[in-house]
Phi, psi and omega in degrees: 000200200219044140286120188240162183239127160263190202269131159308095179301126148311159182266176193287191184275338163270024187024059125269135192295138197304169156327089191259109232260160190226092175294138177228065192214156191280309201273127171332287174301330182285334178293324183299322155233043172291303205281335136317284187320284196301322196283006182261311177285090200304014156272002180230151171256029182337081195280343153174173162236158182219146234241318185191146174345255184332325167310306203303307199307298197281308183338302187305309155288031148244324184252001174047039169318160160266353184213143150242130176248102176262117188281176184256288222267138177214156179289176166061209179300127178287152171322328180299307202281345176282294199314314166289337166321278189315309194265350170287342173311314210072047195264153187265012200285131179262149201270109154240125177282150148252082192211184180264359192253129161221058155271169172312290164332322166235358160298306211278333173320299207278326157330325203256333179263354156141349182323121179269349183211176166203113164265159165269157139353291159280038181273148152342124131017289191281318163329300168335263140021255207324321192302297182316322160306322196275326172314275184298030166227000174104354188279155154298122181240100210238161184301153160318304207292331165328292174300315195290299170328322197284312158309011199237304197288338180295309199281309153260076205280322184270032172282080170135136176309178158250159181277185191279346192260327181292324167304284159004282139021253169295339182285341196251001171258346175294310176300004184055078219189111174274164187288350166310293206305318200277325168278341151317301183275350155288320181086040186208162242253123167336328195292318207287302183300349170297296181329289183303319202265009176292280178329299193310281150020266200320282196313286153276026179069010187232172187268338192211176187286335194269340150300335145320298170310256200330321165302293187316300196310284175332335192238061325216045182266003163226140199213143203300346174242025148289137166330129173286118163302333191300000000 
């Protein structure tokens, strides 16, 4: 794998000891230049790389990084899934995501799984920089377009029917069907059934799956002798 150990860093220009950063991404070439960027800045410590989730999970519990900068899609274990690894660990390393995607579908997964910021890809140099700095001190750090998406579901949580795969969804989390189960029997990745079932959240005002069952049986979009849709 592209696991690398770095070097004990000299302290930073502000004379605390640098940042020590964990990189997490399948492509080569992007790891190479992430860690060229930081290893240029005596306020960061570049301490390894990693290839896929799971590479990131033990790196991590082995090198105790203070920021891992993670990507979501990797082969094998994905970022969401690295990420619920890591805080179920108790690892105290903060997750700042980095990728190219701020869709739904991959902002509220990885938020909901423990992510303290999430940036693109194209964020600036120095954005970097800052995100990162501001991460390995606890604040949150999120992309504009990031933030706006996040404020758009806060300001209007019941925007929209549900579709036909959240029922599918809900109809098989009502039957007590775990999300291990429910993406089995849907043919689709846990991270995805978290995703729907976010939405779903959003959509009928509540908070957890079982208040979810309940509002749908209430609002008769699920009813105990309806039909398996499967």
């Amino acid at each position: 794998m592209s696991a690398t150990t770095g070097t004990s860093g000299a302290a930073g220009t502000n004379g605390a000891a640098p940042i020590r950063l964990l990189i997490a991404d399948d492509h080569p070439v992007v790891r190479d230049g992430l860690s060229g960027m930081f290893a240029a800045d005596p306020d960061f410590e570049v301490l390894g790389e990693a290839a896929d989730g799971a590479e990131a999970v033990r790196l991590a519990r082995a090198l105790r990084p203070d920021v891992i900068l993670m990507d979501l899609r990797m082969p094998g274990m994905d970022g969401v899934a690295a990420i619920t690894e890591l805080a179920r660990s108790g690892s105290s390393a903060r997750v700042l995501v980095l990728t190219t995607y701020d869709t739904d579908s991959y902002v509220l997964p990885a938020i909901e799984a423990g992510a303290t910021g999430y940036l693109l890809k194209d964020a600036p140099r120095d954005e970097l920089l800052r995100a990162v700095r501001a991460a390995a001190g606890g604040e949150a750090v999120l992309a504009p377009s990031v933030a706006a998406r996040l404020m758009s579901r806060v300001r209007a949580p019941g925007a929209g029917p549900l579709s036909q795969r959240e029922l599918n969804v809900l109809e098989l989390v009502a039957a007590g069907s775990t999300n291990r189960e429910v993406a089995a029997r849907l043919f689709i990745s846990e991270s995805t059934v978290k995703s729907h079932l976010l939405n779903i959240y959003g959509k009928l005002g509540v908070g957890d799956r079982a208040a979810a069952v309940a509002v749908a049986f209430n609002q008769g979009l699920l009813t105990p002798t309806k039909p398996d849709r499967l």
